[in-house]
N, C-alpha and C positions, 0 to 999 in steps of 0.2 A: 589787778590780775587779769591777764588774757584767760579769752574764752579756752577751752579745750575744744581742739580738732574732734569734726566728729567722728567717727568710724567712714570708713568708705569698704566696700566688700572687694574681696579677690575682680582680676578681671573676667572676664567671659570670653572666651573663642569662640566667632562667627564668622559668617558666611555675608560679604555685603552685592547685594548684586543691585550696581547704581544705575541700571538704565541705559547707561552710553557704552559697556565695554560686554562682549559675550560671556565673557571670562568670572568668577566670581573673586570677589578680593578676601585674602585670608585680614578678618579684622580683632583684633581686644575689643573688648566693652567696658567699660568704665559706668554704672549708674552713682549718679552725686545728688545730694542734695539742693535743691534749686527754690529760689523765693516763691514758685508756685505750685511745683510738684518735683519729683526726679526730675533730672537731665540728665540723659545721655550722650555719653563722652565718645568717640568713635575715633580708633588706632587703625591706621593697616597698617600692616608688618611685615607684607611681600614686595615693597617696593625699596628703591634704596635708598629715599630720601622718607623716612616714615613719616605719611600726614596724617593730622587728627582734626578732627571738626567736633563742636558741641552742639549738640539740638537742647533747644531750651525744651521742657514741658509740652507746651502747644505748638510745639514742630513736630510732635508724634504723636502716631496712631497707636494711641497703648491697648494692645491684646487684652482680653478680660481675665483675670485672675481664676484659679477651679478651687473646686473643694479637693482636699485631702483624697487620697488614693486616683483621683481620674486626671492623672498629670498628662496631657498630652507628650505626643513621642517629641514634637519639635515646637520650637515657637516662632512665630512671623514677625515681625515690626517692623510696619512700615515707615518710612521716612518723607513720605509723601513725593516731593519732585523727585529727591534725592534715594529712588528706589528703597529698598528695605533690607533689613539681616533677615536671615534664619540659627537658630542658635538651638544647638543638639543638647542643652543642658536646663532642662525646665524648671529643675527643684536648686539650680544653685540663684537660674532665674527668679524666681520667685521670695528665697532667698537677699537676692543683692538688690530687687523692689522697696522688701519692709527696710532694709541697714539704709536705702535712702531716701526713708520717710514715707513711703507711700500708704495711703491708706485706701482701701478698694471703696468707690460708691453704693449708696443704697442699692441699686441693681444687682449691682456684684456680690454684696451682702446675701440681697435674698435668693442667689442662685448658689450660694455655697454652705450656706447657716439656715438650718431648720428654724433655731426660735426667732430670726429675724424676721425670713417669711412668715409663719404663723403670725409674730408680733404686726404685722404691716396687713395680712389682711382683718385683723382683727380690729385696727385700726378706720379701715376703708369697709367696712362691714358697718359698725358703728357709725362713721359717716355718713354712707349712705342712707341707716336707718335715720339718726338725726334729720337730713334732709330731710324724707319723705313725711317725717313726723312735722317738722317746723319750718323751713324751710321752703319747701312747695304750698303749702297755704300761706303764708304770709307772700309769696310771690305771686303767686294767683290774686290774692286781695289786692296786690298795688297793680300788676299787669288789667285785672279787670276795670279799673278806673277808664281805660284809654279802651276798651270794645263797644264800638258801637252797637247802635242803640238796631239799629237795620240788622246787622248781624245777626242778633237774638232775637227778632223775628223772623226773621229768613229760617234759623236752626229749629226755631221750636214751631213753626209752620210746617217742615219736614219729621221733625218728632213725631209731632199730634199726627198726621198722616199717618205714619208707620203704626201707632197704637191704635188710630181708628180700627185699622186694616185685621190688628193682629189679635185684640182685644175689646175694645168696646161696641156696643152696640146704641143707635140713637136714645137720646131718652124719651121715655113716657109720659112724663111729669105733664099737667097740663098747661099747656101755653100762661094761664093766666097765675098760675101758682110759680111757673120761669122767671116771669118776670117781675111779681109780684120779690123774690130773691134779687132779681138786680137792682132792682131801684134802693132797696133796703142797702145792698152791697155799693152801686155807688156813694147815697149818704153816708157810709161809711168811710170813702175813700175822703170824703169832705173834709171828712175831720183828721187827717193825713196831715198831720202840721211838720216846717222844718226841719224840728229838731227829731224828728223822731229818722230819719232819713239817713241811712249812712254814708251815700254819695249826691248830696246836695244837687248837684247837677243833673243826677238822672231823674228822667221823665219818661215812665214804662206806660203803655198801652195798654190799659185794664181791661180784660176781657172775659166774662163769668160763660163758660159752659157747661151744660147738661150733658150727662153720657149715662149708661146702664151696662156691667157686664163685669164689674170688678169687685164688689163689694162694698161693704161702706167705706168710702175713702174719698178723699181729695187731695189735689197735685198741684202745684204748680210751674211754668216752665219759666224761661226766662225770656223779658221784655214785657211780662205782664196778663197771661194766657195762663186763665186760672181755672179749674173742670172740679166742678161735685158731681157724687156719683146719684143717682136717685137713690137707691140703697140707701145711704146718709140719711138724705128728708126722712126716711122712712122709718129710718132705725130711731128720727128724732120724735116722730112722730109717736112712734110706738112707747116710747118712755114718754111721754105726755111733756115732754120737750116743746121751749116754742123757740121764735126762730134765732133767738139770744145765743140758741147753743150752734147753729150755723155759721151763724156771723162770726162767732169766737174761733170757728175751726176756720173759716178765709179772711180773717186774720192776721190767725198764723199763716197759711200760707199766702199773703202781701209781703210777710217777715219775710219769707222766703227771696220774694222776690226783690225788694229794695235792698234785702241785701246783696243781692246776687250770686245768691247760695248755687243756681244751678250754672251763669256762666264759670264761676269759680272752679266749680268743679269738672269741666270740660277743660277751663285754661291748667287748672294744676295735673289733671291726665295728659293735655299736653306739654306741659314742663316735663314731667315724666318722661314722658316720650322720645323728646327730642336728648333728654339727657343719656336715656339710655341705646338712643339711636348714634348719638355721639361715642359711648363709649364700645357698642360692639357694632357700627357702623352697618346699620339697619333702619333706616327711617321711613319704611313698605305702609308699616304701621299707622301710620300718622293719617293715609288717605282715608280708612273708614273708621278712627277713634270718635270722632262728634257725634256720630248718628248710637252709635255703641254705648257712649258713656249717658245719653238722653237717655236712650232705652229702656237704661236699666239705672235710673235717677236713685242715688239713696245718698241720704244727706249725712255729715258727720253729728255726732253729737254735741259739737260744740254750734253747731248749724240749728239745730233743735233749741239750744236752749234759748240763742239768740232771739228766735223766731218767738218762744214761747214769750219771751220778755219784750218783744214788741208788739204783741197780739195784746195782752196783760196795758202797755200802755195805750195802744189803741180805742180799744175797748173801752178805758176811763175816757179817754178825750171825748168819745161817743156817747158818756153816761151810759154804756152797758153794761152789764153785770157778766163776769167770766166761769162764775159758777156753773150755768148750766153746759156751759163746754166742758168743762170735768165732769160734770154729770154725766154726759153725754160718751162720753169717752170711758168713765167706769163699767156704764150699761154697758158698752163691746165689748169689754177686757170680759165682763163676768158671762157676756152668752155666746165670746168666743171659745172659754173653757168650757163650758155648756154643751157647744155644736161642736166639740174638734173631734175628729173621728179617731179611736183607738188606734186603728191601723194605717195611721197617718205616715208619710216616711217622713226619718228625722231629717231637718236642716234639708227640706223641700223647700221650693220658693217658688212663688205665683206674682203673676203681673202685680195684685192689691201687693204684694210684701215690696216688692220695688220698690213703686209710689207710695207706700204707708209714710208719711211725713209725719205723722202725728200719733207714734204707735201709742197706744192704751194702756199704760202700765199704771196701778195703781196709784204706786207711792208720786208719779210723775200728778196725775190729774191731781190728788189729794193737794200738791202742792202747789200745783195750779187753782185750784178750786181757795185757798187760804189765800195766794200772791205771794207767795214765799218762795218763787222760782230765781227772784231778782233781785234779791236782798242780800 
């Protein structure tokens, strides 16, 4: 059996004005069915030998379809060399479109259909969250393999500058109790074995400094530029702490930096950035994001746990004990509820809450204090 002819719709009466005559030519329209979209069929019917030409699909410039009620008064189509109609009958236009198969694009979709647009940005809402959740750190971790090693000192030489400036003050501690902590803290770096390494290759510039002016705390930046606060020594001292519970809180921040929790976190502010400089074409931003994102350092919590789980193995390679690091960290948690002042404002935030790398929470130490962070 033969297929059945398909429908083809009434003609259309236009206007064609080809470019070469001043005149306009009275034309029929014919739209067909074609292997890639419509084709339109073009009659004139003011001459006396009547010509007709077919534009396949991709020989015209098809007008965008409207929604319901905002039919324009006229419709244009061009025909590119071959000048363009104008055609005084919109709805029969639109009309003799669908009879020959056209279906409008997602564009056209979301300019005419409520739940399309809704559907679409609900789509691109999710996406974008997706990314941000998974996506930009897993690209930040493969992009930081290839940032040099000079970079991340050049940045966190400028960092530590800007917090000198803004927040710390030199430390007290005395010279011989300084360095009596680095020597302890390089032997520790000693026992720094391969496997413990997340990019084998990297070789950071271990640097212990002394500050006073933030509270008990310690940071570290990246390429190896690690700062205790005196407060720390002191809070360790004061819990009859020795220096086991130090060593375990820089550590964790070595975790920090071999794995390069803080370049990571400047490259994925830049992925950011430049994405969203891409989509609303803006990239002003980009010039003062590194000094920005240093600044104001706070690590994810999957940055933490990592850290916490390399401090944990650390520490064994050193024969240390990681207990008194949760000891030490429970003693804050209990005399920072202790000292917090009634009339504190909520979800304030001070330089120490930035750089707190190692916040104090109970259940955390407790299971640091066990080794049950990495299991």
């Amino acid at each position: 059996m033969s297929e059945a002819p398909k429908p083809v719709a009434a003609p259309l009466r236009a206007k064609w004005f080809n470019g070469r005559h001043s005149r306009a030519r009275e034309v029929l329209i014919v739209l067909e069915a074609g292997p890639r979209g419509p084709a339109l069929h073009l009659h004139v019917v003011d001459l006396a030998h009547a010509a007709s030409r077919r534009f396949e699909y991709d020989e015209v410039e098809w007008p965008p379809q409207w929604s319901a009620g905002r039919a324009p008064e006229r419709i244009t189509v061009a025909l590119r060399d071959h000048g363009s109609v104008e055609i005084d009958q919109p709805l029969a236009w639109q009309q003799a479109l669908a009879a020959a198969g056209a279906r409008p694009g997602l564009a056209q979709r979301m300019q005419t259909r409520w739940p399309v647009l809704l559907g679409v940005l609900l789509v691109a809402v999710a996406g974008l969250l997706a990314f941000y959740r998974w996506g930009t750190p897993w690209a930040a971790a493969q992009l930081s393999r290839h940032v040099p090693l000079e970079w991340e000192l050049s940045l966190s030489q400028q960092a530590m500058a800007q917090v000198d400036q803004a927040w710390l003050k030199p430390s007290q501690l005395p010279p011989e109790r300084q360095q009596e902590l680095r020597t302890q803290f390089t032997e520790l770096l000693t026992r720094l074995e391969p496997s413990l390494k997340r990019y084998p290759a990297y070789a950071p510039r271990y640097e212990l400094h002394f500050r006073r002016g933030m509270g008990p705390n310690a940071f570290a930046l990246p390429g190896g530029t690690l700062v205790m606060t005196d407060e720390l020594v002191e809070a360790a001292a004061k819990q009859g702490l020795g220096d086991d519970a130090l060593l375990g809180v820089l550590a964790h921040e070595i975790g920090h930096v071999e794995h390069r929790h803080g370049t990571r976190l400047v490259v994925e502010q830049g992925v950011l950035n430049v994405g969203l400089g891409l989509a609303l074409g803006d990239v002003s931003s980009l010039v003062s994001m590194t000094s920005t994102v240093m600044t104001g350092l706070a690590y994810r919590r999957q940055h933490e746990s990592e850290s916490d789980c390399f401090a944990l193995a650390l520490m064994a390679s050193a024969q240390r004990p990681t207990a008194p690091m949760a000891d030490l960290l429970l003693g804050m948690s209990r005399r920072g509820k202790e000292t917090a002042e009634p009339g504190a404002k909520a979800g304030g935030s001070t330089m120490g809450d930035w750089f707190s790398t190692h916040p104090a929470t109970p259940e955390r130490a407790e299971r640091l204090k066990a080794g049950a962070l990495c299991r």
